[in-house]
C-alpha positions as CSV (number, residue, x, y, z in Angstrom):
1,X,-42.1,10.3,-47.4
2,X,-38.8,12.7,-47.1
3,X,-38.2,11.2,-43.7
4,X,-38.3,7.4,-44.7
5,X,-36.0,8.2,-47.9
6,X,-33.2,9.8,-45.8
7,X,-33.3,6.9,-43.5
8,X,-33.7,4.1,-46.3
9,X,-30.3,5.9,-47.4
10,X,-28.8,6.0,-44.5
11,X,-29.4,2.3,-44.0
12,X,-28.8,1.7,-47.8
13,X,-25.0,3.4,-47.1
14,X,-24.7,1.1,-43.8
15,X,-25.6,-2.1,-45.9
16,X,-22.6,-1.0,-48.7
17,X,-20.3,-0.8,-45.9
18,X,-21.2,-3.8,-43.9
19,X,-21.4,-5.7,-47.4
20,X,-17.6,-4.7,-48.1
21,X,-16.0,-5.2,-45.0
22,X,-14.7,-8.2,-42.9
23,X,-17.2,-8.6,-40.9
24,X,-19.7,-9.8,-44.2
25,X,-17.4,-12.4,-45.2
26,X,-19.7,-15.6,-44.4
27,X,-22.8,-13.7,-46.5
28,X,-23.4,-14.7,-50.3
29,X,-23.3,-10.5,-50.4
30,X,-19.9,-10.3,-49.2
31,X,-17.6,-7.6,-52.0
32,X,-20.7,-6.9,-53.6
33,X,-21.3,-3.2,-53.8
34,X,-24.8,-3.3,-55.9
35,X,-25.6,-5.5,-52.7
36,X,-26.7,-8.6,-54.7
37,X,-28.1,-11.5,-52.3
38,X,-28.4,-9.2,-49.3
39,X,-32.1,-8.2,-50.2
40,X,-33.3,-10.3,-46.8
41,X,-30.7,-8.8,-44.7
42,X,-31.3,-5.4,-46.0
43,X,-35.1,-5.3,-46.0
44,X,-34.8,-6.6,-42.6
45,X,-32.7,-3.6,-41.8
46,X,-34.7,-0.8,-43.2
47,X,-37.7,-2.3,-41.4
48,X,-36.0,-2.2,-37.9
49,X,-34.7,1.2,-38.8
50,X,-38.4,2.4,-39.8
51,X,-40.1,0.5,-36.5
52,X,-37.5,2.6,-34.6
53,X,-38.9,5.9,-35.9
54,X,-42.0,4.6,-35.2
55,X,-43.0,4.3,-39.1
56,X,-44.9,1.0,-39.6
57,X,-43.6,-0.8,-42.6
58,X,-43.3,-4.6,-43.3
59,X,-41.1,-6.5,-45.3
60,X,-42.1,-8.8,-48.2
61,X,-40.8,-11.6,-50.0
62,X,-41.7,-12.5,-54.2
63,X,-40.8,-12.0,-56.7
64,X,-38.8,-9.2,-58.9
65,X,-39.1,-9.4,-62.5
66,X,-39.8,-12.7,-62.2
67,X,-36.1,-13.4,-61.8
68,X,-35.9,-14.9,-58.4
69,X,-37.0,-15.0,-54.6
70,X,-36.0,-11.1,-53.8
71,X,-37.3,-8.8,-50.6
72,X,-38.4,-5.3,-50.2
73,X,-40.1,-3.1,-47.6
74,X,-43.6,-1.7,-48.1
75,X,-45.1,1.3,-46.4
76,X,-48.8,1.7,-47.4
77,X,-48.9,2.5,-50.5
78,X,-44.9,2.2,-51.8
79,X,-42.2,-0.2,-52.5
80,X,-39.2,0.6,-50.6
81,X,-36.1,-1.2,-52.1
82,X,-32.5,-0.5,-51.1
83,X,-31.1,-3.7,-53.0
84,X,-33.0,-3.4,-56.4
85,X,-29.7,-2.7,-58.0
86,X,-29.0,-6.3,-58.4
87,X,-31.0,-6.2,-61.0
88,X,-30.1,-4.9,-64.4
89,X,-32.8,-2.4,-64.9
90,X,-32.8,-0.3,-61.8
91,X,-29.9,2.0,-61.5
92,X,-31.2,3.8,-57.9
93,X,-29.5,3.2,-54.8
94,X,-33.3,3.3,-53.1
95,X,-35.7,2.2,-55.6
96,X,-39.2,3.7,-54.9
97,X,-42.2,2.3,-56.5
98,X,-46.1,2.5,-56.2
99,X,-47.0,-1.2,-54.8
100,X,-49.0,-2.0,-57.8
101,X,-46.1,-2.3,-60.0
102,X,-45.5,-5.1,-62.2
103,X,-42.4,-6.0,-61.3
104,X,-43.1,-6.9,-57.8
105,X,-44.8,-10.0,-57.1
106,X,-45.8,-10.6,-53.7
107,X,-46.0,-13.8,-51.9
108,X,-45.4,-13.4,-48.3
109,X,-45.5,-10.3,-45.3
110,X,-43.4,-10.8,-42.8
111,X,-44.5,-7.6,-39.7
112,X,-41.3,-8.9,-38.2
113,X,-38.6,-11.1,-37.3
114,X,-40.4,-14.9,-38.8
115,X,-38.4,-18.3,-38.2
116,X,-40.4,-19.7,-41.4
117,X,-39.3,-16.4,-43.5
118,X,-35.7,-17.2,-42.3
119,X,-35.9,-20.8,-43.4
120,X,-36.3,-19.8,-47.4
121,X,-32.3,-18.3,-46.6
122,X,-29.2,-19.8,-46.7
123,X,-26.2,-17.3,-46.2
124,X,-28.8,-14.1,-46.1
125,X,-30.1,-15.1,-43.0
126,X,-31.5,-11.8,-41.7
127,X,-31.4,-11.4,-38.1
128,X,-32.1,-8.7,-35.1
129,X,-28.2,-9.5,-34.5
130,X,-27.5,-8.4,-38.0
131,X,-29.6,-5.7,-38.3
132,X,-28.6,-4.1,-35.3
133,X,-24.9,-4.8,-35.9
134,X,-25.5,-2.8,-39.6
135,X,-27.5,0.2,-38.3
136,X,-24.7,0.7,-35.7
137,X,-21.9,1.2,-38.3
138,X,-20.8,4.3,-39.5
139,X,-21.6,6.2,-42.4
């Protein structure tokens, strides 16, 4: 688990800096340091990140707190949630949670890149584009 929290780090730092800069500007997420609306693009990134350490994950779509349509990575038994500090309760950069927790309601897997998944987005349109272009950036 050491090994997938230094990476959903990394790739939580990547997101903050992609979210602030120029190049987000056409994202709902763009200036938004807590990374609010970017939970697709995000999830999307940690997954590819994972799947490139050879670490199976998926991403997932539901419900958080019954606030709203939000992502989040799962890896067999845990949540793995880089954006979860949207919301007003969680005050971890990476949020890490058993998968039976309350607050997380699940309604769709996605082991991958899904043109139905990417149909529920408007501006957070996650894509292998995006994803690559924010696990390239410094930080």
């Amino acid at each position: 688990m050491k090994k997938i929290l230094k990476i959903a780090k990394d790739v939580r730092k990547k997101c903050e800096d992609f979210a602030m800069s120029s190049e987000s500007c056409h994202f709902d997420f763009h200036n938004q340091p807590s990374l609010d609306c970017m939970c697709a693009v995000a999830s999307f990134a940690l997954y590819t990140a994972l799947k490139h350490k050879n670490i199976t994950s998926k991403v997932v779509y539901g419900m958080f707190d019954k606030t709203g349509c939000h992502c989040w990575v799962e890896y067999r038994n845990w949540i793995i949630d880089i954006t979860a500090t949207q919301f007003d309760n969680v005050k971890r950069p990476v949020y890490v949670t058993k998968k039976t927790n309350k607050l997380y309601e699940k309604e769709q897997v996605f082991r991958g890149y899904n043109r139905k998944f990417f149909n529920k987005w408007d501006t957070q349109k996650p894509s292998r584009k995006t994803s690559y272009h924010i696990l390239r950036m410094a930080g």
